[in-house]
Every structure is written in C-alpha cells, then in structure tokens.
ROSE-4610 file (N, C-alpha, C; in Angstrom, 1 decimal, always signed):
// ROSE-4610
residu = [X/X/X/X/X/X/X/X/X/X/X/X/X/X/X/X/X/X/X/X/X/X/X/X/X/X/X/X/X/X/X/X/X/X/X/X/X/X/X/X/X/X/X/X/X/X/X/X/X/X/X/X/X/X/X/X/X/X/X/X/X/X/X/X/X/X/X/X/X/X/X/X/X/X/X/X/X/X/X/X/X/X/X/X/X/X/X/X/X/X/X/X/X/X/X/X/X/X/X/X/X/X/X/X/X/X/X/X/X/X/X/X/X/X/X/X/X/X/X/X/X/X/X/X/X/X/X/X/X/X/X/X/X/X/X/X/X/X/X/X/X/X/X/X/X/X/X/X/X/X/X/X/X/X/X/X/X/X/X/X/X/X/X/X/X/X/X/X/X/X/X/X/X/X/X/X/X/X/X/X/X/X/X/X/X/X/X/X/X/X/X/X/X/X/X/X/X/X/X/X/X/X/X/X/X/X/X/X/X/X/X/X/X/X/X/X/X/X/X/X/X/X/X/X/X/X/X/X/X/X/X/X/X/X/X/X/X/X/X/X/X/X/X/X/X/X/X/X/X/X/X/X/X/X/X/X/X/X/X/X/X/X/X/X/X/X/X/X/X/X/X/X/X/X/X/X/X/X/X/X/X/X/X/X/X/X/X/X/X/X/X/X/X/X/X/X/X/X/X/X/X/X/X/X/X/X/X/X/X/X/X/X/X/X/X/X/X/X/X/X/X/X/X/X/X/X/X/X/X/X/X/X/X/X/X/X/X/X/X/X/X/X/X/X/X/X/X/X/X/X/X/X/X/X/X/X/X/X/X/X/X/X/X/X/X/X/X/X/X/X/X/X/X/X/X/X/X/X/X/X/X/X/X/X/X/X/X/X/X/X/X/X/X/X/X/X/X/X/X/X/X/X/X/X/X/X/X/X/X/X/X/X/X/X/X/X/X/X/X/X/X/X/X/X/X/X/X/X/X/X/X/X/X/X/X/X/X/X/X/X/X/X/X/X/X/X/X/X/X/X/X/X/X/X/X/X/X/X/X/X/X/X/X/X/X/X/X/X/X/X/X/X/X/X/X/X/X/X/X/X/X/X/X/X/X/X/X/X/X/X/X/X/X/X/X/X/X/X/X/X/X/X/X/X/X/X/X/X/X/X/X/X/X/X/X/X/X/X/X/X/X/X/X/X/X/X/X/X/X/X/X/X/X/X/X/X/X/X/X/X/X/X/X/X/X/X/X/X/X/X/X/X/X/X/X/X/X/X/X/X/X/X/X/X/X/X/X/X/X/X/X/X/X/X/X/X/X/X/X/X/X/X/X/X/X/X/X/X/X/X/X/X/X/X/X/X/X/X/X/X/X/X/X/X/X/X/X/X/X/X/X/X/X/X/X/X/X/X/X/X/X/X/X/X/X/X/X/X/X/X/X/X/X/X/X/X/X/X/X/X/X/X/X/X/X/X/X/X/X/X/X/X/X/X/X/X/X/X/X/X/X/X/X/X/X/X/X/X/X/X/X/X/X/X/X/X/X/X/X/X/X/X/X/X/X/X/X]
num = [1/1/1/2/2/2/3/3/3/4/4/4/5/5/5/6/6/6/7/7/7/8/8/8/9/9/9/10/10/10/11/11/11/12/12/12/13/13/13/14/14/14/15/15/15/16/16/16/17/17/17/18/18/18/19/19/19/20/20/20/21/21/21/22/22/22/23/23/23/24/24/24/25/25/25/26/26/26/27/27/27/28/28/28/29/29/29/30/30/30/31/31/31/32/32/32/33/33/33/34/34/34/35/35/35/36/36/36/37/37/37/38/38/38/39/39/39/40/40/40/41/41/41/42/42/42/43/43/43/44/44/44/45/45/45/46/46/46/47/47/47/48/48/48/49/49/49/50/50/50/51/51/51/52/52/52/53/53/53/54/54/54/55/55/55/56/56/56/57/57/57/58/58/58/59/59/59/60/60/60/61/61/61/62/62/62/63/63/63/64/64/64/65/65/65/66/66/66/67/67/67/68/68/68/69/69/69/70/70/70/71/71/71/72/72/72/73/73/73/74/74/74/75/75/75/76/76/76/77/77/77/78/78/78/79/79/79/80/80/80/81/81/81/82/82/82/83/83/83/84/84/84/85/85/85/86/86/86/87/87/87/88/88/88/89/89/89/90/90/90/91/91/91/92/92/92/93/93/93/94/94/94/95/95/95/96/96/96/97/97/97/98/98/98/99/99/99/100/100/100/101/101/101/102/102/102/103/103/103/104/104/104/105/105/105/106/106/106/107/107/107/108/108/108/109/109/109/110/110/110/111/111/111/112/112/112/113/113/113/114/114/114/115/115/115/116/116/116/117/117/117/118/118/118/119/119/119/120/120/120/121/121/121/122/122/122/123/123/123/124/124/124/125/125/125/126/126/126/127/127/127/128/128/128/129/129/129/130/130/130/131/131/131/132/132/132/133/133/133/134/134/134/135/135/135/136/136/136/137/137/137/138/138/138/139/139/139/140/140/140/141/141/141/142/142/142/143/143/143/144/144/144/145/145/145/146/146/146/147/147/147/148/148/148/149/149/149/150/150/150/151/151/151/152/152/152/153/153/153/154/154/154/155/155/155/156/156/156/157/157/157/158/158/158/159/159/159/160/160/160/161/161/161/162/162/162/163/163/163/164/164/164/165/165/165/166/166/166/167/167/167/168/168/168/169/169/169/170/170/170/171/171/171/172/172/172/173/173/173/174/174/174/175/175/175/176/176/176/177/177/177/178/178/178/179/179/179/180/180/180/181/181/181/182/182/182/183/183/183/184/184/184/185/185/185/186/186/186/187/187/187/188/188/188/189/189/189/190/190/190/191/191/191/192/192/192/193/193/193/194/194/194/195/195/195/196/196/196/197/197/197/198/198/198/199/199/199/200/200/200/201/201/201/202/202/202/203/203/203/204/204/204/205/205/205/206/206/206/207/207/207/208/208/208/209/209/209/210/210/210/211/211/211/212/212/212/213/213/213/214/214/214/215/215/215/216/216/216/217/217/217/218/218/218/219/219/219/220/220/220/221/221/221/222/222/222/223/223/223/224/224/224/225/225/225/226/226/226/227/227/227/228/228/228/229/229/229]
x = [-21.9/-20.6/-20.7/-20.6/-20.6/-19.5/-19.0/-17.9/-17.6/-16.9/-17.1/-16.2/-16.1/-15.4/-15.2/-15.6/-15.1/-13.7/-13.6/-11.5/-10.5/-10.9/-9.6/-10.2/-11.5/-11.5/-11.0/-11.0/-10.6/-10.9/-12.2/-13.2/-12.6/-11.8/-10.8/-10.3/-9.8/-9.4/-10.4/-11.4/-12.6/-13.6/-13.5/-14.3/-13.3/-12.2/-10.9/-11.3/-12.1/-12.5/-13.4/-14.5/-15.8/-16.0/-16.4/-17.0/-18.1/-17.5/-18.6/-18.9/-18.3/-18.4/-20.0/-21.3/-22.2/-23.2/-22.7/-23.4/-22.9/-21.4/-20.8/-21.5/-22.2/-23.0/-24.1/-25.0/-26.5/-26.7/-25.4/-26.4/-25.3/-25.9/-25.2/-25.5/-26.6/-26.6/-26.1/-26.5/-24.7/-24.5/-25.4/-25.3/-24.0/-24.6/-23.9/-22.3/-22.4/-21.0/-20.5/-20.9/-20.4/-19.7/-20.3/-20.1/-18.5/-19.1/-17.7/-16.5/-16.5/-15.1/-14.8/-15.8/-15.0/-14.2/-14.6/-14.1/-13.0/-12.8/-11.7/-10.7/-11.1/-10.0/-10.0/-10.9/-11.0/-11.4/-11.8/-12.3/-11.5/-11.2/-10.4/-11.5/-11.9/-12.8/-12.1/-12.8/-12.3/-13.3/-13.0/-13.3/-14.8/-15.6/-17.3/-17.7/-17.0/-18.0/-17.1/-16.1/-15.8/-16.6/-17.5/-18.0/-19.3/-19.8/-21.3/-21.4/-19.9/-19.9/-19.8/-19.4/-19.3/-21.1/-21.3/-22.6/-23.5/-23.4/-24.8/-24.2/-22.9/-22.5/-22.6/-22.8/-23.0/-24.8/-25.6/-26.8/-27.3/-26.6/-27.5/-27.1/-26.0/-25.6/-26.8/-27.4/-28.2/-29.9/-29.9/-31.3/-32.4/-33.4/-35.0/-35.0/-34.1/-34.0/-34.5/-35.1/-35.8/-35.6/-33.9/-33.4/-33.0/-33.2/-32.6/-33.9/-35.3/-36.2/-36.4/-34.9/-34.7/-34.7/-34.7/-34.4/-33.9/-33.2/-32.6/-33.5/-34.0/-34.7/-34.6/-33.6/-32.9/-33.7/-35.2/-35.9/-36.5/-36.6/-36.6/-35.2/-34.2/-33.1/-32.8/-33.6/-33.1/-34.8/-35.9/-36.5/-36.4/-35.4/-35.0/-34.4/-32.9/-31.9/-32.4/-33.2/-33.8/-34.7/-35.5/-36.0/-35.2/-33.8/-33.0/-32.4/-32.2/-31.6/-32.0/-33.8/-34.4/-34.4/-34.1/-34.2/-32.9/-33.5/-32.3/-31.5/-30.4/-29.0/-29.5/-29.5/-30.5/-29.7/-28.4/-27.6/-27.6/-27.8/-27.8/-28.8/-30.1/-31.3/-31.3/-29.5/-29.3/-29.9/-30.0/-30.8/-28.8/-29.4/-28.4/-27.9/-27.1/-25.4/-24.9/-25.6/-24.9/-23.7/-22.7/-21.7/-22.3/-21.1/-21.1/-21.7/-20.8/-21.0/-22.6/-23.1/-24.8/-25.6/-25.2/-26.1/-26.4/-24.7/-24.8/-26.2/-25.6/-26.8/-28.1/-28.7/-29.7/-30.4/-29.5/-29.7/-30.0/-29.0/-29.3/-30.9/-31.2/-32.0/-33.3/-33.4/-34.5/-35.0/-33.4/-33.5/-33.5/-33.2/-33.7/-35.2/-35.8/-37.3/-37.3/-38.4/-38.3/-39.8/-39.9/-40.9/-42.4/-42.7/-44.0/-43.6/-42.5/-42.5/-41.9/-42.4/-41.7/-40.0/-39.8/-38.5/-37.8/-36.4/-35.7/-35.0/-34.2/-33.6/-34.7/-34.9/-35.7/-34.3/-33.6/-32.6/-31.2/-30.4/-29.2/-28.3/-27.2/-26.2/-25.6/-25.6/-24.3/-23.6/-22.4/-21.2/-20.4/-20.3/-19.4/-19.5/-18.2/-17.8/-19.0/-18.6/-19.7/-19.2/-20.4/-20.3/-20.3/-20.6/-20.1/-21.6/-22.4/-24.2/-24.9/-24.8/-25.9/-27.1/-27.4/-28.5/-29.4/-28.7/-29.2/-29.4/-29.2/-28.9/-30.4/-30.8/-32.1/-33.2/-33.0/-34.0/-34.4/-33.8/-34.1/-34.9/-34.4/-35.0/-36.4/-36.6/-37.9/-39.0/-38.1/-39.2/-39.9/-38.7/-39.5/-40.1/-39.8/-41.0/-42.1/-42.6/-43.5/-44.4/-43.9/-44.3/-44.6/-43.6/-43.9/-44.2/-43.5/-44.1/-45.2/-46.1/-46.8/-48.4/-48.1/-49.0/-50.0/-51.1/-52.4/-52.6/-51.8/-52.1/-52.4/-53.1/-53.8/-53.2/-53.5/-53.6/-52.3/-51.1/-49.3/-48.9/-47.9/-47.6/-46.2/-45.3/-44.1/-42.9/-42.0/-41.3/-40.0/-39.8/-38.5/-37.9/-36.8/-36.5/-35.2/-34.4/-33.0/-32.6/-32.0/-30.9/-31.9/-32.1/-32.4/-33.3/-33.8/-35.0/-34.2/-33.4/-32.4/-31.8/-31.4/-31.3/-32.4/-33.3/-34.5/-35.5/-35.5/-35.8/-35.3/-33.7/-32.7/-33.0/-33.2/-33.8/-34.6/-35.9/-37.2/-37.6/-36.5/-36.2/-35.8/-34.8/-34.2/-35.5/-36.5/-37.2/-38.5/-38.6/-40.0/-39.1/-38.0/-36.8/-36.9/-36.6/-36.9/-38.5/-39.1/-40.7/-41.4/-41.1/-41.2/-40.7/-39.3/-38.9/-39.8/-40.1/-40.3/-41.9/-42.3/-43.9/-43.7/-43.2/-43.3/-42.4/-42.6/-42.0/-43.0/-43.6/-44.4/-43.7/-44.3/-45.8/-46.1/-44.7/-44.7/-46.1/-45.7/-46.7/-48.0/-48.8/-50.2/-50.1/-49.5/-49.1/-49.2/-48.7/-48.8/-49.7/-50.5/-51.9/-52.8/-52.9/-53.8/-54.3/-53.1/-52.3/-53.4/-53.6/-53.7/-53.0/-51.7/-50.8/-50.8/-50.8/-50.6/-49.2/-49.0/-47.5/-46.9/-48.0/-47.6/-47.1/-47.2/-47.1/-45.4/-44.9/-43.8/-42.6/-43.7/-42.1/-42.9/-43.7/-44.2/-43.6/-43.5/-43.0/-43.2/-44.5/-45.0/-44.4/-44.4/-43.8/-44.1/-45.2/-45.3/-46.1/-45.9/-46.7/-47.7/-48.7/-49.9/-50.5/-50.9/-51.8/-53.2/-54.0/-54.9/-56.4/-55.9/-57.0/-56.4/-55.5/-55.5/-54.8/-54.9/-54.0/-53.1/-52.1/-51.0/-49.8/-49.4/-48.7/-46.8/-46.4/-44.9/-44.9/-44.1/-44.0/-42.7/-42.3/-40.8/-41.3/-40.3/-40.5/-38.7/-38.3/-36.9/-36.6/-35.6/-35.7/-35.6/-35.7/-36.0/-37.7/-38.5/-40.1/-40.5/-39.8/-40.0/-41.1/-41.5/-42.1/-43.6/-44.3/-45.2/-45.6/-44.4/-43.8/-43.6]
y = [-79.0/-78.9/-77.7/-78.1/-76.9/-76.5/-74.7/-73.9/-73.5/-73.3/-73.0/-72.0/-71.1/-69.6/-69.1/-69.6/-69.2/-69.2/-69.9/-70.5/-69.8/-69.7/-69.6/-68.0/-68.1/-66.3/-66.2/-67.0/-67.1/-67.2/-66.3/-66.4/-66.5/-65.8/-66.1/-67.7/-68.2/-69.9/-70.3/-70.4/-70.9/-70.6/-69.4/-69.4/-70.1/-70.2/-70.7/-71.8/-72.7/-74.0/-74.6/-73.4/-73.7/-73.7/-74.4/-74.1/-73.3/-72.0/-70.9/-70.9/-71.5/-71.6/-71.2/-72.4/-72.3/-71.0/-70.1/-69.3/-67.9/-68.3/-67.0/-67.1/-67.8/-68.9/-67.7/-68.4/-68.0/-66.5/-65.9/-64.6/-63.6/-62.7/-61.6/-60.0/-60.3/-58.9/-58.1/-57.2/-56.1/-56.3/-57.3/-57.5/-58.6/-59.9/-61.0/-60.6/-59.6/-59.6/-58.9/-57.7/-57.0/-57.9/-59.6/-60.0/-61.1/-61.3/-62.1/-61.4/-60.0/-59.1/-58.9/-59.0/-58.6/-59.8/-61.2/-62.0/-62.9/-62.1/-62.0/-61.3/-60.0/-59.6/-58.5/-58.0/-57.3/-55.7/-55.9/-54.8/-55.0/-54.0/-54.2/-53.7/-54.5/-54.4/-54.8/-54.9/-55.2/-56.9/-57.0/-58.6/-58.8/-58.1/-58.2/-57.6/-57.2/-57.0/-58.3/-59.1/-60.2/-61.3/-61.2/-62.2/-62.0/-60.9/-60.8/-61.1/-60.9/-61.1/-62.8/-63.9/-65.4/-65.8/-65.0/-65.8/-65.6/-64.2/-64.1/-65.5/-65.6/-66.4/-68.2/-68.5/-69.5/-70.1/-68.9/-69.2/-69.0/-68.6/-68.6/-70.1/-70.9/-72.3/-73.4/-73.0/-73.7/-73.4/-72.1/-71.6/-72.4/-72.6/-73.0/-74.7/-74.8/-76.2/-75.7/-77.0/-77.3/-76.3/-76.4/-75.6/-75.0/-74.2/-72.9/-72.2/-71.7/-71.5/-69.8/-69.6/-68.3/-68.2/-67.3/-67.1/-66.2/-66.1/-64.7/-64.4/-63.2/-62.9/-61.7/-62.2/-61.2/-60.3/-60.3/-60.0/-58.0/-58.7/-57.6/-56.7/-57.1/-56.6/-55.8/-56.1/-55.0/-54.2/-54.6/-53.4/-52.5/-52.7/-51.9/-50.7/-51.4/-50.8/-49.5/-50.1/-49.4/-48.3/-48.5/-47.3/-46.9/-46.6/-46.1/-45.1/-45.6/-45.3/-44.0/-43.7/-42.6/-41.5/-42.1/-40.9/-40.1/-38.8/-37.8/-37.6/-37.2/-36.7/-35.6/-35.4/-34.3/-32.8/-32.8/-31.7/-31.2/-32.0/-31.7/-32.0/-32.9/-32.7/-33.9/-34.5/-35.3/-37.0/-37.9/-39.4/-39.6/-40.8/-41.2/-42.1/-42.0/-43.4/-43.8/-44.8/-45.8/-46.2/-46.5/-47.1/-48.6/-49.8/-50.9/-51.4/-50.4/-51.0/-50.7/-49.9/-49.3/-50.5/-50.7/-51.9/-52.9/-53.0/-54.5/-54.5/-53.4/-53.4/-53.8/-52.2/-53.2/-54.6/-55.1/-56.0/-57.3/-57.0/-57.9/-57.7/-56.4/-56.4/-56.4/-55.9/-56.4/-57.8/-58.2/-59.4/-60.9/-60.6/-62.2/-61.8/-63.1/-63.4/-64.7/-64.8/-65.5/-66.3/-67.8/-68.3/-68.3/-66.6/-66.4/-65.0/-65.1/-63.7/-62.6/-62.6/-61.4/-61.3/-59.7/-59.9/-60.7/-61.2/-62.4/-61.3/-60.0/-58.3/-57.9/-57.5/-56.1/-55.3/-55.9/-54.9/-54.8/-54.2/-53.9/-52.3/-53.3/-51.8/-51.2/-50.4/-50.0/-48.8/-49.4/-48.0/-47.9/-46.7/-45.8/-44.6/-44.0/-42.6/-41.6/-40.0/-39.5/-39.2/-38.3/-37.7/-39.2/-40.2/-41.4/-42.0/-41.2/-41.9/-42.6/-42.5/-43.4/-42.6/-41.7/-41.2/-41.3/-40.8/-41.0/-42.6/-43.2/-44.7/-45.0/-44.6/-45.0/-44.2/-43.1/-42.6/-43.1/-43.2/-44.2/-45.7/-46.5/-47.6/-47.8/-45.8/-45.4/-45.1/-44.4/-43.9/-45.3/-46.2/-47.5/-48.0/-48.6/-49.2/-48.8/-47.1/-46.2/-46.5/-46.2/-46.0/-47.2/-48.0/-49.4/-50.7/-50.9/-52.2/-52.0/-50.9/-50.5/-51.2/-51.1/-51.4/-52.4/-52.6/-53.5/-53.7/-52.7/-52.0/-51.2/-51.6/-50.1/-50.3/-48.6/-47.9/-48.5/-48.8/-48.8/-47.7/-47.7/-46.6/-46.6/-45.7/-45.9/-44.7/-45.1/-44.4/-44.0/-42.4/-42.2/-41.8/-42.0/-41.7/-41.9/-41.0/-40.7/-40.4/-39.9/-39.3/-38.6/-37.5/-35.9/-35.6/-34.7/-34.0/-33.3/-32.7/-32.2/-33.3/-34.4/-35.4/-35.8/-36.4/-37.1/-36.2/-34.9/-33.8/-34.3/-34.0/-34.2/-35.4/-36.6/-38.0/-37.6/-36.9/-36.8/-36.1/-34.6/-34.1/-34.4/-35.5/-36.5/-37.1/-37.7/-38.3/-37.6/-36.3/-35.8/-35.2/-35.2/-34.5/-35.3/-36.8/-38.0/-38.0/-38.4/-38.5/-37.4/-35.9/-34.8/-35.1/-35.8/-35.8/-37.1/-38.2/-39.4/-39.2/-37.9/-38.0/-37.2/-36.9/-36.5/-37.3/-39.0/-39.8/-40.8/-41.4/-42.4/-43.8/-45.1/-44.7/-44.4/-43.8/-43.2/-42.4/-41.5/-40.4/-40.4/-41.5/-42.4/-43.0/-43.4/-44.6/-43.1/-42.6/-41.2/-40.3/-40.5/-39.5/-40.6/-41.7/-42.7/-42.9/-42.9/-43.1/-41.5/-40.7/-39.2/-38.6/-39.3/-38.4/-37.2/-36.0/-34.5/-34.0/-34.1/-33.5/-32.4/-31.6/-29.8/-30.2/-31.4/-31.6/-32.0/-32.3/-32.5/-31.4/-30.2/-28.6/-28.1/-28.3/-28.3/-28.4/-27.6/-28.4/-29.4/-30.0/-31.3/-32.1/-33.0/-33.7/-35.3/-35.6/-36.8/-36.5/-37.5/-37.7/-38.9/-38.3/-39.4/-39.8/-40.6/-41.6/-41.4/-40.3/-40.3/-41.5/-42.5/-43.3/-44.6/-44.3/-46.2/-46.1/-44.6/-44.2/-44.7/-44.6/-44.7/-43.6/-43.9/-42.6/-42.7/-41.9/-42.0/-40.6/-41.1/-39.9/-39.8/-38.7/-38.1/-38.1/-39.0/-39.3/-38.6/-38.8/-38.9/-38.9/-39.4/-39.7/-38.7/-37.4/-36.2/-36.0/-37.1/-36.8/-37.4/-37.9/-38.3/-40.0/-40.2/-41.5/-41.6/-40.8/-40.5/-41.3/-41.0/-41.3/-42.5]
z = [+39.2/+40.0/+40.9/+42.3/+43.0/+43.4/+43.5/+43.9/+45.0/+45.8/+46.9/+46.9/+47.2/+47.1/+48.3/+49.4/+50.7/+51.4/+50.7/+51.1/+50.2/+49.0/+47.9/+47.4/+47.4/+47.0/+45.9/+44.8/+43.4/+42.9/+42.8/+41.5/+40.1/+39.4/+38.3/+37.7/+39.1/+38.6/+38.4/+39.5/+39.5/+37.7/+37.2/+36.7/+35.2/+35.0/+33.8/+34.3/+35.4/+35.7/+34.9/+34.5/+33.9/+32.5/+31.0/+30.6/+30.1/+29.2/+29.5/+27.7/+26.8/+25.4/+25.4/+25.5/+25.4/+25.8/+27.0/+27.5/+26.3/+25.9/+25.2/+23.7/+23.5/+21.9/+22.4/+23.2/+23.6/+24.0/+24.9/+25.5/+24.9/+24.1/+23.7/+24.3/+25.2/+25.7/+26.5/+26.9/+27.8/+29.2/+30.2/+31.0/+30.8/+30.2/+30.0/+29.4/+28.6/+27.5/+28.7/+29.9/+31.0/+31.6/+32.1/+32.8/+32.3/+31.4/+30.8/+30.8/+30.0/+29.8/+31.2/+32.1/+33.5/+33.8/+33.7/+34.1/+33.1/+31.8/+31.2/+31.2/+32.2/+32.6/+31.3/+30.7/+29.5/+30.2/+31.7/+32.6/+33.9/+34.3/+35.4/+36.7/+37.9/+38.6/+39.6/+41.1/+43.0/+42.3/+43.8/+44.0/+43.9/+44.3/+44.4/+43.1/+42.4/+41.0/+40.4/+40.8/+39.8/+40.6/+41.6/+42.5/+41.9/+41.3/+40.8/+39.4/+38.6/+37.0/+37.5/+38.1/+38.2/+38.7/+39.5/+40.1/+39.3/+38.0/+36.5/+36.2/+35.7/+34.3/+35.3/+36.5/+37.2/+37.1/+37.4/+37.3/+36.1/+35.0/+33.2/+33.5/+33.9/+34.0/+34.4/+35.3/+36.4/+36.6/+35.6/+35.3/+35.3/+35.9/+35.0/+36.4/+37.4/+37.4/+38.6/+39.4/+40.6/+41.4/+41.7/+42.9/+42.4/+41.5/+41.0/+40.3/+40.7/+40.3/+39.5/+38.7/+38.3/+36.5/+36.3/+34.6/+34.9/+33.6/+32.6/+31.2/+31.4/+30.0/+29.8/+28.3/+27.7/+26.9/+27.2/+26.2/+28.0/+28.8/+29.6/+29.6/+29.7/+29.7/+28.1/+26.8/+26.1/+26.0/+27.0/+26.7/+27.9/+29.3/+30.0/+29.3/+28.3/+27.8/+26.5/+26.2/+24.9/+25.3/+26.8/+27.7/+28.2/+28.6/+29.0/+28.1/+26.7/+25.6/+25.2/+25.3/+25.4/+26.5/+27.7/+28.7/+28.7/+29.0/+28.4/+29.7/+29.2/+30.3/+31.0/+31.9/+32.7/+32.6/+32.6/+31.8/+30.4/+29.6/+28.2/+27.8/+28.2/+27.2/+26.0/+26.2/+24.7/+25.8/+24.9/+25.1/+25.8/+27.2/+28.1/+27.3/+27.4/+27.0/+28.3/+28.4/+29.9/+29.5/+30.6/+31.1/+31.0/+30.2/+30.5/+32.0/+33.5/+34.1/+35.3/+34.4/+34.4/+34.1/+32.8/+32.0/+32.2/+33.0/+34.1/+34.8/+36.0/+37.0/+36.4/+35.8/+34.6/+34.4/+34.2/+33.4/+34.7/+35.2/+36.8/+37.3/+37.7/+38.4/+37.3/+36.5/+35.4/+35.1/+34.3/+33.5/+34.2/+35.9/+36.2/+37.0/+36.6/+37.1/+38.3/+38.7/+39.4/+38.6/+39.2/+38.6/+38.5/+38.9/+38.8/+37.8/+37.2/+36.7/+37.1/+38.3/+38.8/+39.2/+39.8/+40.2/+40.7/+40.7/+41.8/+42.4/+42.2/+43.8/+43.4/+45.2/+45.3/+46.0/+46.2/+46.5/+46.1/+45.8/+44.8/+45.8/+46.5/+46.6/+46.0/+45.1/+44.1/+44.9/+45.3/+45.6/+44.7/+44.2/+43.6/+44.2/+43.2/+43.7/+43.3/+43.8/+43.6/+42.2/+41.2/+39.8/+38.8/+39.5/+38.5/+38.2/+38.3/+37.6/+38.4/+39.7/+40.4/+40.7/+40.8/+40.6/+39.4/+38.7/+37.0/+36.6/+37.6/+37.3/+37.9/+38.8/+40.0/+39.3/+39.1/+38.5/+36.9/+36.2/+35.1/+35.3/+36.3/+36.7/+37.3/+38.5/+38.9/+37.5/+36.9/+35.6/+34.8/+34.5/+33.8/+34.5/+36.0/+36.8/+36.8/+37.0/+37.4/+35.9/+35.0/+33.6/+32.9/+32.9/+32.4/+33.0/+34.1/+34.9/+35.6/+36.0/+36.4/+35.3/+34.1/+32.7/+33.5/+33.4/+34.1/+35.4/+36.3/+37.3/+38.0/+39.2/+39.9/+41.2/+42.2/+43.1/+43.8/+43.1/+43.1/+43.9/+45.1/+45.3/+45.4/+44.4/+44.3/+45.1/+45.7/+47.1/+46.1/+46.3/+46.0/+47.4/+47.9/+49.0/+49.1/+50.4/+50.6/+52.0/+52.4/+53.8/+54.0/+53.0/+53.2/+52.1/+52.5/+51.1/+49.9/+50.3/+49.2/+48.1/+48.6/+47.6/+47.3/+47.9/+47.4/+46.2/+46.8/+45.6/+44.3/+44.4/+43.1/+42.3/+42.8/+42.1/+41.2/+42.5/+41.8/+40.6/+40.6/+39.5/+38.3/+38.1/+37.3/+36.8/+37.8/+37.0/+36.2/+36.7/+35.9/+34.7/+34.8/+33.5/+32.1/+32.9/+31.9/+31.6/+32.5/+32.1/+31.0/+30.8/+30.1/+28.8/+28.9/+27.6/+27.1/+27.4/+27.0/+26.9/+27.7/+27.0/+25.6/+24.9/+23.8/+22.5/+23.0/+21.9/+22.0/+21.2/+20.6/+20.9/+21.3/+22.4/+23.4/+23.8/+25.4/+25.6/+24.4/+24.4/+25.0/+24.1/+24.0/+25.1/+25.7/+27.2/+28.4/+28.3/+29.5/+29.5/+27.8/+27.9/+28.5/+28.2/+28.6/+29.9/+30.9/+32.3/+32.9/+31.9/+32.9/+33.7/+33.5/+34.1/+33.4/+34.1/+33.5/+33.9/+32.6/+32.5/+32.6/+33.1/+33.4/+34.7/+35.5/+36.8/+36.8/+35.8/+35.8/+36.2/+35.5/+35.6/+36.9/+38.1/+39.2/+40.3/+41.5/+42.6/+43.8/+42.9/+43.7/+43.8/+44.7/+45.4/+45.5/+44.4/+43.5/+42.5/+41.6/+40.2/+40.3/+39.6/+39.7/+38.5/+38.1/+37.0/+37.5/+37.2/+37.7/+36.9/+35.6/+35.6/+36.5/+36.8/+37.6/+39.2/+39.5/+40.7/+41.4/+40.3/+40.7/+40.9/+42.1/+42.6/+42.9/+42.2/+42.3/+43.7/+45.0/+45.8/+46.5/+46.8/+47.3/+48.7/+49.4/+50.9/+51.2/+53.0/+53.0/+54.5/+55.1/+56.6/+57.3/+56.8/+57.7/+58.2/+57.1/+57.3/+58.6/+59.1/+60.4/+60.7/+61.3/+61.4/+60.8/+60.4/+59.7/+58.2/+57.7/+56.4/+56.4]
C-alpha cells in the first residue's frame, strides 16, 4: 500500500491507517520503540521527526524486497548502543546515558544496511538546540566508526571537520576523551594495542590519531584550512 504524504501532511492518520501489531511483536530496540512512542504520541515532537519515526516503521514494513533493497539489523544497532554505553561523558568521566532521541539517530544511521552490507545514510542532519548533545552525539559515532568499523581494514582516512578549528578541535577532543577511556576496558583494550594506536597521543595536541599497523588515520580538518584540505 503506498502513502502519499504530500497533500494531507498527516503522518498520524496515515500511520492509525497501518497495521504496525507485527513490527511492535519483532523489533524491540530503542530506535524502533523511539519510533513508535513518537508516533503514539507518547513523545511530543515537530512534523519531520514524526515524518522520520513513519518512514523507519514504513520500511521495517517493505524491507529485504526487490524495490526496497534495505534492512534493519538490530543486531548493529545494539552493538552501536552498547559502544556508546561505555564512552564517557566528557565532563564527568562517568559512561554516557543517551537520550531516547540520540538512540534514534543511532540506530538509523547504523542499523539500516544496504544489500552489500554496507551503509544505506552517509548523511544525517540533526538540528537541535545548543547544550542538547550533538557533539557528544558525532563524536561517539566517529570513535565507533574509527575503532570498530574500520576492523579488516587498511590505509581509511577518517575527516573530523566543522565551520572553524575551534569547534572541530572540541569534537576531536571528545573523541580522544572517549578513545582513552575505552582503551582501558577489555577488548577495547587488546583491539587499540593491536591497531598501534598510541595512546599517549590521545592527551597530545595532535591533530589526528593513527593506527599505525593498518594506517589508518582519524584527522581534524575545518573550513578555515583553506582549499588545500
């Protein structure tokens, strides 16, 4: 059954239209359960996060088929969540506790694949206000990419970048904050000594991090570097 939301802008009727019993059976993880309570009205949200909570709970509908060459695998989405779970609050030092509407993201941009595996976004806007975790939000997603999707890979080169160097700094600080802490928990540990990443490079004011057995390089770029960059 196809929707057409161009006219009525009523994602809400539209979705009290659907059949969602079966998807609320099958997926219990925090993107999916995000996406439902939004569109139960269990979360109060603007129109484009109830336009993004219909189009997850539309395509887990339509998943795996000819013209719809996507999955959801909820098995990426709790080992995003569970690497996240460990990276510390960059103020306190204590392990981060995401926001439901963090997890979403998450879980979006992790958990669907495309049919060779890979990602189905390479790109994701998230506006919010300031102080509300988007930083801490990117930098956690940089650190698991760098660290973990990176695994039987070589000479990757991964871009943190921003407006200005003052921010792009601040990201990149976030992530050697997280990476420091996470080299001193098992198997991180073994996984970052392996990698030869040197972790003294972390409290450093270098300006990328490197894997020196498979060279791979995490680097702080920013649109002040000019065309070079």
């Amino acid at each position: 059954m196809n929707i057409d939301l161009t006219q009525s802008h009523d994602v809400l009727g539209a979705y009290r239209g659907i059949d969602v019993k079966s998807i609320r059976d099958e997926y219990t993880d925090a993107g999916t359960q995000y996406a439902l309570d939004v569109l139960d009205q269990k979360v109060t949200t603007g129109y484009l996060i109830k336009l993004a909570a219909f189009r997850h709970i539309r395509d887990l509908q339509r998943q795996g088929s000819v013209e719809f060459p996507f999955t959801y695998s909820v098995k990426k989405v709790d080992q995003v969540l569970k690497f996240a779970s460990i990276c510390p609050n960059v103020d306190t030092g204590e392990p981060t506790k995401l926001m439901p509407w963090q997890k979403f993201i998450m879980a979006m941009l992790i958990g669907w694949r495309n049919d060779n595996g890979g990602k189905r976004f390479s790109r994701a806007i998230v506006s919010v206000s300031r102080g509300q975790g988007k930083t801490v939000l990117m930098a956690i997603i940089t650190a698991y990419s760098f660290l973990i999707e990176s695994l039987g890979l070589s000479n990757q080169d991964y871009l943190v970048s921003s407006i200005n160097y003052k921010q792009t700094s601040k990201i990149l600080g976030y992530i050697k904050s997280m990476l420091a802490k996470i080299a001193t928990i098992e198997p991180f540990k073994s996984l970052i000594t392996d990698s030869g990443l040197d972790t003294r490079t972390l409290s450093s004011q270098s300006d990328q991090i490197v894997m020196s057995s498979n060279n791979n390089k995490l680097r702080a770029i920013s649109h002040e570097a000019g065309q070079y960059d």
